[in-house]
N, C-alpha and C positions, 0 to 999 in steps of 0.2 A: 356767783350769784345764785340765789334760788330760783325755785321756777315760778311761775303765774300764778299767785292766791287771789282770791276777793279779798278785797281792802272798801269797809263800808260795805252797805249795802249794794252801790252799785260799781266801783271801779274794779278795775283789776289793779293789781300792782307787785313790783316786783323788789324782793328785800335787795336791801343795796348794804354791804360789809361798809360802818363806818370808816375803817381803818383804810379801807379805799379810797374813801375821797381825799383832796389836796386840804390841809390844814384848814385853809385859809376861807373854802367853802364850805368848811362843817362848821365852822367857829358859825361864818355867817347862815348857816343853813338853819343852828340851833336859838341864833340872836332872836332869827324872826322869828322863831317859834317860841321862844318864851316874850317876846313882848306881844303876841296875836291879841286883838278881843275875843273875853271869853273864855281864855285859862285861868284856870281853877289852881291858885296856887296855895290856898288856903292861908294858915296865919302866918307862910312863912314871908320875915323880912329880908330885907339884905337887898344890895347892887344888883344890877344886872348879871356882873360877873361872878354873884355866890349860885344866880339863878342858872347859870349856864355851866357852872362848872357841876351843880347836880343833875343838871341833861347828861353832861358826860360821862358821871360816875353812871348812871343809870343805863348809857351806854353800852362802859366796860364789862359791867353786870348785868348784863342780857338782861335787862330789865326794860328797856326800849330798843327800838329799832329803828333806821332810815328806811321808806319804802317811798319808791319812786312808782308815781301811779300813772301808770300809760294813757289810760283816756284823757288826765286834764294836762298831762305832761308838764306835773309840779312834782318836789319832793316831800315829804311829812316825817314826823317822829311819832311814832304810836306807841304803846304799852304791848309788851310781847303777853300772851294768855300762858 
């Protein structure tokens, strides 16, 4: 794991290696984040499952990240810079 960044303006958080987590809580780690209010998925269509399987490509391609933020002690996907 990496060490302590700011994540947001005020938490800290700390990257978490998808490949770490157990199947079955990335699948659902990713569900709720693509069905949250308030993502911006723009025109694209499709299942839930065409939405979740481009969280995961975007995964494998360090294109996002899991970071678990310690103050609210949730997880999040964010856009790697």
């Amino acid at each position: 794991m990496s060490e302590n960044k700011t994540v947001g303006s005020h938490e800290e958080g700390v990257a978490v290696p998808y490949e770490e987590l157990d199947p079955e809580t990335l699948q659902n780690l990713i569900q709720e984040f693509v069905t949250r209010d308030g993502n911006d998925w723009g025109n694209v269509d499709g299942a839930l499952e065409n939405k979740v399987g481009q969280v995961m490509q975007q995964l494998r391609d360090r294109q996002a990240k899991v970071v678990f933020e310690l103050k609210s002690q949730t997880a999040n996907i964010v856009n790697c810079r």
